[in-house]
C-alpha positions in Angstrom: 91.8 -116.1 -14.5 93.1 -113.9 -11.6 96.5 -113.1 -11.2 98.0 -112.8 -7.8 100.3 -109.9 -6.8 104.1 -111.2 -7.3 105.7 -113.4 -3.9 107.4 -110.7 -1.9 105.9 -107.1 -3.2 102.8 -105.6 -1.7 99.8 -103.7 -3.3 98.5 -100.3 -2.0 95.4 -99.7 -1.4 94.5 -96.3 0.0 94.8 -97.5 3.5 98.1 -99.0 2.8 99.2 -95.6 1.0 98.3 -94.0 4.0 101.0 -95.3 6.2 103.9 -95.7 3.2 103.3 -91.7 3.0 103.0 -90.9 6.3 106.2 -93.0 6.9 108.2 -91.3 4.3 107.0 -88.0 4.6 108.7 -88.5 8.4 112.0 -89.5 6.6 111.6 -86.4 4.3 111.0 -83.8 7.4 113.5 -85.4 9.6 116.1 -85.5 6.7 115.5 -81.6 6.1 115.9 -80.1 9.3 118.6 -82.3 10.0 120.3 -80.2 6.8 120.4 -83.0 4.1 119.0 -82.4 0.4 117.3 -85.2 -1.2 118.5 -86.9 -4.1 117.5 -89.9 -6.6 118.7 -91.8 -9.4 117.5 -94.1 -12.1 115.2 -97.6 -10.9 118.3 -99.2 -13.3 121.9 -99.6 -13.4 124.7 -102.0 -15.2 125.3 -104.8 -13.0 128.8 -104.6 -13.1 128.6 -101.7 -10.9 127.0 -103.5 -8.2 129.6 -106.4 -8.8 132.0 -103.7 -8.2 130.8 -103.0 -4.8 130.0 -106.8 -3.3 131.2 -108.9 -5.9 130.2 -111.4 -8.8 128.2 -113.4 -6.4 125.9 -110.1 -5.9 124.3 -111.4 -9.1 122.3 -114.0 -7.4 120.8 -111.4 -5.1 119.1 -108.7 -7.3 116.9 -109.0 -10.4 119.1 -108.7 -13.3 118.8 -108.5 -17.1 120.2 -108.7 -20.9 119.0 -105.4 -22.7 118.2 -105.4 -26.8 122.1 -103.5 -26.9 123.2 -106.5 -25.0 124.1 -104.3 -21.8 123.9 -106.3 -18.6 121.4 -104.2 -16.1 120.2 -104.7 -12.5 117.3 -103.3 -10.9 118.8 -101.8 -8.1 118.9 -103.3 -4.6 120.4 -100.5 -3.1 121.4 -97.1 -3.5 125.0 -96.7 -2.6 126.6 -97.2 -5.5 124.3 -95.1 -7.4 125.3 -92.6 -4.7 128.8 -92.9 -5.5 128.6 -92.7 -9.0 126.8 -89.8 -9.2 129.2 -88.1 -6.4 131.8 -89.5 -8.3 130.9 -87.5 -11.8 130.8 -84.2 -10.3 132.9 -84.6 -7.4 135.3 -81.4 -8.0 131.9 -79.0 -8.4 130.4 -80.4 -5.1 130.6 -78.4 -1.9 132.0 -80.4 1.0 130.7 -82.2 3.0 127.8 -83.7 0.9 124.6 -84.3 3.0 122.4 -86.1 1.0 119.3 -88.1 1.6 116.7 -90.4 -0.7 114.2 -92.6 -0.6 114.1 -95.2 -3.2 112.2 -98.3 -4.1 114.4 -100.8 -4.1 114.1 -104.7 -5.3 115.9 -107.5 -4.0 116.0 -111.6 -5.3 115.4 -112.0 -1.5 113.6 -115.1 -0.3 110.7 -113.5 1.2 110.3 -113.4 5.1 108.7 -112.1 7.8 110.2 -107.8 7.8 112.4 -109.1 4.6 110.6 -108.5 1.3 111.6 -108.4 -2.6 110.3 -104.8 -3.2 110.5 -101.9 -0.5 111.3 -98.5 0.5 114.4 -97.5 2.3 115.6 -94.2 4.0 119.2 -93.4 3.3 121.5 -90.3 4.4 125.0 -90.1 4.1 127.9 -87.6 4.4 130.4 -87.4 2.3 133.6 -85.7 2.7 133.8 -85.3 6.6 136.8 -87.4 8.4 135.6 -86.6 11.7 133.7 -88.9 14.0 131.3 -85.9 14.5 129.6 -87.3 11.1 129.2 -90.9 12.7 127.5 -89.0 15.5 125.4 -87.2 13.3 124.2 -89.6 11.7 123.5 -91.9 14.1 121.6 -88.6 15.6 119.5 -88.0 12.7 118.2 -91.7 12.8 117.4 -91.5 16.0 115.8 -87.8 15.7 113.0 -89.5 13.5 112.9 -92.6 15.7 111.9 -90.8 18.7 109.6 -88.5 16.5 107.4 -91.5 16.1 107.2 -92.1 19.3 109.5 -94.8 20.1 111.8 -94.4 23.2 115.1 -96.0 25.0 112.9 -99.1 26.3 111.6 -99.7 22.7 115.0 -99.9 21.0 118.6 -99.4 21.1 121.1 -98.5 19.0 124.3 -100.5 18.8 127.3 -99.0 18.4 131.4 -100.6 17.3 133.5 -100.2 14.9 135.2 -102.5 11.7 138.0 -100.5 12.4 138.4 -101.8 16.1 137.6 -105.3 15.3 140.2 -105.2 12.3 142.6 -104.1 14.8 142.0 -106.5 17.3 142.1 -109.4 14.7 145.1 -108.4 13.2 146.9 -108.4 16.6 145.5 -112.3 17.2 147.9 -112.4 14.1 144.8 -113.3 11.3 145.7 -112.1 8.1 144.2 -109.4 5.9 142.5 -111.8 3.5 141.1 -113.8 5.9 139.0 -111.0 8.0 136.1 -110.8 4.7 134.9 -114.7 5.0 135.6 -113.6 8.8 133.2 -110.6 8.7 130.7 -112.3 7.4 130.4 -115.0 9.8 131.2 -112.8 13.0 127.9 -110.5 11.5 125.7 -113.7 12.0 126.5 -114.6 15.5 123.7 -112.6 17.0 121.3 -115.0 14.9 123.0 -118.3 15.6 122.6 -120.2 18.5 126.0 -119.8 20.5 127.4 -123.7 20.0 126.3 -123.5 16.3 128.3 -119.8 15.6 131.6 -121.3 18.1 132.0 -124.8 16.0 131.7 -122.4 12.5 133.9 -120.1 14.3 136.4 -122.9 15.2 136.1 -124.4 11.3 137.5 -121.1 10.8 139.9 -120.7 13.5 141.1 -123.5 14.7 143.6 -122.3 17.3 141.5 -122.5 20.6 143.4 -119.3 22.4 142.5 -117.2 19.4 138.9 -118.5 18.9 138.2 -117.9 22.8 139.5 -114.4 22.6 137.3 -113.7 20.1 134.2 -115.1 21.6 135.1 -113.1 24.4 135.6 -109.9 22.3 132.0 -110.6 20.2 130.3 -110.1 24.0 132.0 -107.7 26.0 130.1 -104.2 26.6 132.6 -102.8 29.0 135.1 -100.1 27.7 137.6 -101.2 30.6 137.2 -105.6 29.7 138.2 -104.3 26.1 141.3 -102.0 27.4 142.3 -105.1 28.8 141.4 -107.7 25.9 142.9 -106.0 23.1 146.1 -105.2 25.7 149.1 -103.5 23.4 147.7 -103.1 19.9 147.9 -99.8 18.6 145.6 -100.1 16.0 142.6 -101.2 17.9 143.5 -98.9 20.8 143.1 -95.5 18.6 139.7 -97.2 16.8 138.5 -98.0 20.8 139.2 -94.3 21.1 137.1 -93.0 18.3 134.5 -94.9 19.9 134.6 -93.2 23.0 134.9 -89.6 20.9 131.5 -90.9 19.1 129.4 -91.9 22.7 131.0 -88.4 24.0 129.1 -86.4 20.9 126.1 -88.4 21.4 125.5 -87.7 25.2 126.4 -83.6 24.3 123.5 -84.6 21.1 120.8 -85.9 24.1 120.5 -89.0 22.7 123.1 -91.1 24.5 120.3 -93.0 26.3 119.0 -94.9 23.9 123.2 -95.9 22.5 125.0 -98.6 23.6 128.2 -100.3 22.8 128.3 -103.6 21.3 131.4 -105.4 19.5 128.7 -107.9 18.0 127.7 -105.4 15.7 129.9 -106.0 12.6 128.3 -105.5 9.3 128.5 -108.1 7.1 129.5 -105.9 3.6 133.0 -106.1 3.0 133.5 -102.0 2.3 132.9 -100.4 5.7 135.8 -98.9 7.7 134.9 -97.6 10.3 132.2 -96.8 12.8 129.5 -99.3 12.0 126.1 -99.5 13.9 122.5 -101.0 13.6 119.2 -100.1 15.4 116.9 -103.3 17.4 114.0 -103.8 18.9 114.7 -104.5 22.9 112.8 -107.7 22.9 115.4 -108.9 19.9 112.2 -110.3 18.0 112.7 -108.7 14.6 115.0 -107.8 12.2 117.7 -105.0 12.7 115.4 -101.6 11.8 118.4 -99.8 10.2 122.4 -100.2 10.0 125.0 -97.8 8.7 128.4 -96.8 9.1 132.1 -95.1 7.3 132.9 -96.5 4.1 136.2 -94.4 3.4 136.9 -96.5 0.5 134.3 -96.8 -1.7 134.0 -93.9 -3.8 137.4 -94.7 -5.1 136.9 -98.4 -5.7 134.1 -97.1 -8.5 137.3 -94.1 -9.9 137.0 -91.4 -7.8 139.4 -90.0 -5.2 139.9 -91.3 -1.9 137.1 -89.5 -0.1 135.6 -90.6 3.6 132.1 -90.8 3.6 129.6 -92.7 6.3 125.8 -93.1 6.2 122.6 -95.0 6.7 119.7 -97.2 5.5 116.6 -97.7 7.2 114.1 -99.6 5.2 110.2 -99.3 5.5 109.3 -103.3 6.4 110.6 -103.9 9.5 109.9 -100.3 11.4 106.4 -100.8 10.3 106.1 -104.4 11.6 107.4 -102.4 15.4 105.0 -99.5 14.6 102.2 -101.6 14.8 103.5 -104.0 17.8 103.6 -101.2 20.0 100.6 -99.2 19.1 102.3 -96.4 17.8 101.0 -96.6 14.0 97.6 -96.1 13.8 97.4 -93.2 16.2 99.6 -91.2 14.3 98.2 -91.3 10.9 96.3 -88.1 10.3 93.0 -88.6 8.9 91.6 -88.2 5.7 90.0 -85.1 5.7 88.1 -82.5 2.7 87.3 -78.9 3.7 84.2 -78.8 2.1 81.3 -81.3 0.5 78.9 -79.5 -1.4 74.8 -80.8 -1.2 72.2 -80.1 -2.6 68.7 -79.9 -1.8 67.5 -81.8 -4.9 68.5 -82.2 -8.2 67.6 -79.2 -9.9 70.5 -77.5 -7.7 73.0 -80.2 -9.3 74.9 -78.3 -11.9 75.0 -75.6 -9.4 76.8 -77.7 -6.4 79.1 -79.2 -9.2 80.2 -75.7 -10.0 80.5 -74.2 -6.4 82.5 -77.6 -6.2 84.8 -76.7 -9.4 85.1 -73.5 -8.5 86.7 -74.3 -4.6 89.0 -76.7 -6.4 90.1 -74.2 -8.7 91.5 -71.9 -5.8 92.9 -74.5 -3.9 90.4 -75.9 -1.6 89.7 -79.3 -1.4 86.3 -80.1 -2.1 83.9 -83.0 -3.2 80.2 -83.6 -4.0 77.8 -87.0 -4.6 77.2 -88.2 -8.4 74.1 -89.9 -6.8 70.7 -87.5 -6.5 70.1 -88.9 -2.9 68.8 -87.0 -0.3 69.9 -84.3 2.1 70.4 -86.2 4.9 72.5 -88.8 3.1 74.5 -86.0 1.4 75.1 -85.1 4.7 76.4 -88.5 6.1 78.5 -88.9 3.0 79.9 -85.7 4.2 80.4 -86.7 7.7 81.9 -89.8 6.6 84.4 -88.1 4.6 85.5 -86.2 7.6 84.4 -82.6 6.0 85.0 -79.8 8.0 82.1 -77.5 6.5 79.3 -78.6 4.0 77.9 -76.3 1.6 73.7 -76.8 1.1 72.5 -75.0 -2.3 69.0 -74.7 -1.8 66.2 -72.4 -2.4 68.3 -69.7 -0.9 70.6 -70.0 -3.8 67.8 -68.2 -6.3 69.7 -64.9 -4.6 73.0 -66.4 -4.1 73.0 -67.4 -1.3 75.0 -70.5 0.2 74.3 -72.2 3.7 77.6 -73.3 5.2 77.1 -75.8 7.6 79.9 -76.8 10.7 80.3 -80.5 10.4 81.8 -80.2 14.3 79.5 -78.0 15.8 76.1 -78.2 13.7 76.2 -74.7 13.2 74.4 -73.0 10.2 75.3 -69.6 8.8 73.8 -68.1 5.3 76.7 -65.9 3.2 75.9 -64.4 -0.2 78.3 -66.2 -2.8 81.0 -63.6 -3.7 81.5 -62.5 -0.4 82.1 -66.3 0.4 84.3 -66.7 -2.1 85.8 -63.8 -1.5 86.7 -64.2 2.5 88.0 -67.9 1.2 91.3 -68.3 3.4 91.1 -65.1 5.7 88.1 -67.6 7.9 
């Protein structure tokens, strides 16, 4: 009986491994010189704390369970709160601002779908402790420092820029009350992915006032600073979040990255805790997913017990930038190649235990270096070297009676003879 891999998670094979490092190792890097320190937590939390964060109906969305003490657990399905917690249990030992960074393997009860699967890796960075817009800028930034690192420019994607706080504003001056904007959030966030008379006759269930459901249409597509000035006309409140927008798109184009920004009121963010700045990351063609999304969440370390503490951030998960990797060519050109520094052969197999040893031996200080169980020829010793992409092979031969190793340049061809200690010796100086 053979047993399939579960719907929605993904085995991986060497090849496969290949690209999940090289991806992540590019989230490491980036996250590094960008000045963030990495972090992690456990795979499981209580449930509760993620009902904390979005609510009971969250429950239906991760992978949860009853342990033997009767604790109710979740396999996490994102990091966040595990960020706050922790933040939140040493929060008066903690420099300020936190930069921190991780890359967990998350697991969601999700229905699987093309870029959208139950188990994958996401990229998150987030500053805590930093009121300024400068940290939105930032962070935006440091997304888009790896993005362009892997080769993908202005014309591949864009990143969309607005702000909960200016759409709160705005909505509140239409005179919609505070407890109406959640179930309002979550229904602006789809409109991108509806088709426009489906989102206006959910919008209109919603808001049934024509005036105030036009205005909002009209908000959820403008992209001119000046249309706005004039939409949102005397309201305070959206006025000074319009204005940290401006302050963010100012740090960007002093950053060098403001061509590949634009400003979007369509961007909303579903999740009920962000405050602020909000943004997401798209392909230009609009074909897949959103690659990443992020924004200030002022509020949420103290809705898990801490203090009131500002705090913005990002998560970028592994699925869909692959997917776009691979669409524009950009994957498989960047993955560096398998390579060993040296393949030890042997003439016969009377030199075996020899090779094995040299082999050992150039492991032991660091090198790394492989042989062939099989007694096969020289010639197929030396294909199996070529094929592991070997930089030098080492032939033990007659020559090695008096110590003697052949070194052999897998690029060139060439052939040099070196006694064995003073190989061994000159290891790392060549």
């Amino acid at each position: 009986m053979k047993i399939p891999p579960v719907k929605g998670t993904r085995d991986f094979y060497p090849q496969e491994m290949a690209v999940r490092n090289w991806i992540i190792d590019g989230w490491k890097k980036v996250s590094l010189r960008n000045g963030f320190e990495e972090y992690d937590g456990p795979i499981f939390e209580y449930l509760k704390m993620f009902q904390i964060k979005s609510g009971d109906e969250i429950a239906e969305q991760l992978f949860s369970l009853t342990d033997r003490g009767g604790r109710e657990l979740a396999l996490r399905p994102e990091m966040t709160p595990t960020l706050a917690r922790m933040v939140n249990q040493r929060i008066n030992s903690l420099p300020r601002p936190i930069k921190w960074f991780s890359v967990p393997r998350l697991i969601r009860a999700e229905r699987p779908q093309k870029g959208r699967l139950r188990e994958f890796f996401q990229w998150n960075i987030d500053i805590i402790g930093e009121d300024s817009v400068l940290a939105d800028a930032e962070v935006i930034f440091t997304t888009i420092d790896y993005l362009r690192r892997i080769g993908l420019t202005p014309e591949d994607i864009k990143v969309k820029v607005s702000s909960r706080k200016f759409l709160a504003g705005f909505l509140k001056g239409l005179g919609i009350p505070e407890q109406k904007l959640g179930t309002l959030y979550v229904l602006l966030d789809k409109s991108a992915k509806l088709p426009a008379d489906v989102f206006e006759e959910l919008l209109i269930e919603q808001i049934p006032e024509k005036t105030i459901s036009d205005k909002i249409l009209k908000f959820m597509v403008e992209q001119s600073g000046e249309q706005m000035d004039d939409l949102i006309g005397p309201n305070d409140s959206a006025r000074s979040a319009l204005d940290e927008i401006y302050q963010v798109f100012e740090y960007l184009k002093s950053m060098g990255v403001s061509d590949f920004c634009i400003f979007d009121p369509g961007i909303v963010r579903g999740l009920a805790y962000y405050t602020g700045i909000v943004f997401e990351v798209h392909d230009v063609v609009g074909e897949l997913r959103a690659i990443c999304g992020g924004g200030r969440y002022d509020n949420l370390l103290a809705d898990f017990g801490g203090p009131a503490i500002s705090a913005t951030g990002m998560g970028m998960g592994d699925c869909v930038l692959e997917i776009l990797l691979r669409e524009k060519g950009l994957l498989e050109k960047q993955l560096p190649q398998a390579q060993i520094e040296y393949f030890v052969a042997c003439v016969d197999e009377s030199f075996k235990e020899e090779a094995v040893q040299i082999t050992m031996e150039l492991r032991s200080k660091g090198f790394a270096a492989n042989f062939s169980y099989k007694s096969t020829k020289l010639g197929k010793q030396l294909k199996q070297a070529s094929e592991s992409n070997a930089k030098k092979c080492i032939i033990i031969g007659e020559e090695f009676k008096d110590r003697i190793l052949v070194i052999k340049d897998m690029a060139t061809g060439r052939q040099e003879e070196m006694e064995q200690d003073k190989f061994f010796a000159g290891l790392g100086k060549q």
